[in-house]
N, C-alpha and C positions, 0 to 999 in steps of 0.2 A: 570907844565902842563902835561896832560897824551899824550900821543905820540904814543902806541900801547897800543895792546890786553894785554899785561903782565899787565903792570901798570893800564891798567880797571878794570882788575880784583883784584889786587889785593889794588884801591881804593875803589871798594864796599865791599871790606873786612873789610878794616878799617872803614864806614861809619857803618855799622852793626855794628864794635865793639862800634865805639861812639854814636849809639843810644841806643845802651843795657844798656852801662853806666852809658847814660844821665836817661834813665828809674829806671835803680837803683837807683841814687840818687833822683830822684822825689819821688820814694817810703820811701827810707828809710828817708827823709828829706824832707817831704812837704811843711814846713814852708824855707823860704828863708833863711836860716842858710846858704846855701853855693852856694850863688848865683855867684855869680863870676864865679865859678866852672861851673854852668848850664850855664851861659852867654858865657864862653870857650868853651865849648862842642858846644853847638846850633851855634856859630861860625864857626868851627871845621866841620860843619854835615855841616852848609851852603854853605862852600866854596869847598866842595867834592861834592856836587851835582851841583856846576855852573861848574864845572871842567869835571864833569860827564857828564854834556848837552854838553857841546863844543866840547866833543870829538865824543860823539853820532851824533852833529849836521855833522859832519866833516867826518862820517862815513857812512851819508845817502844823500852827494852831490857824 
């Protein structure tokens, strides 16, 4: 769980990096060759952004 500003910032850091990844692989590998792979990432991006609301929600009571 995020708990301060350090760790917000520096989970939208890693959410950027896992969507830039998840995008290279869409590019370089459109056909589901390495699905697993995009199904980890989209994971990965899922659970930093329910992590990211909670903290935001907890931020604006």
């Amino acid at each position: 769980m995020i708990s301060n500003a350090q760790e917000y910032d520096k989970a939208q850091e890693e959410l950027r990096h896992l969507e830039d990844w998840l995008a290279l692989l869409q590019r370089d590998n459109p056909v589901p060759t390495k699905g697993l792979t995009k199904a980890g990432i989209r994971k990965m991006i899922s659970r930093l952004h329910e992590e990211l609301a909670e903290f935001e929600g907890t931020q604006e009571v």
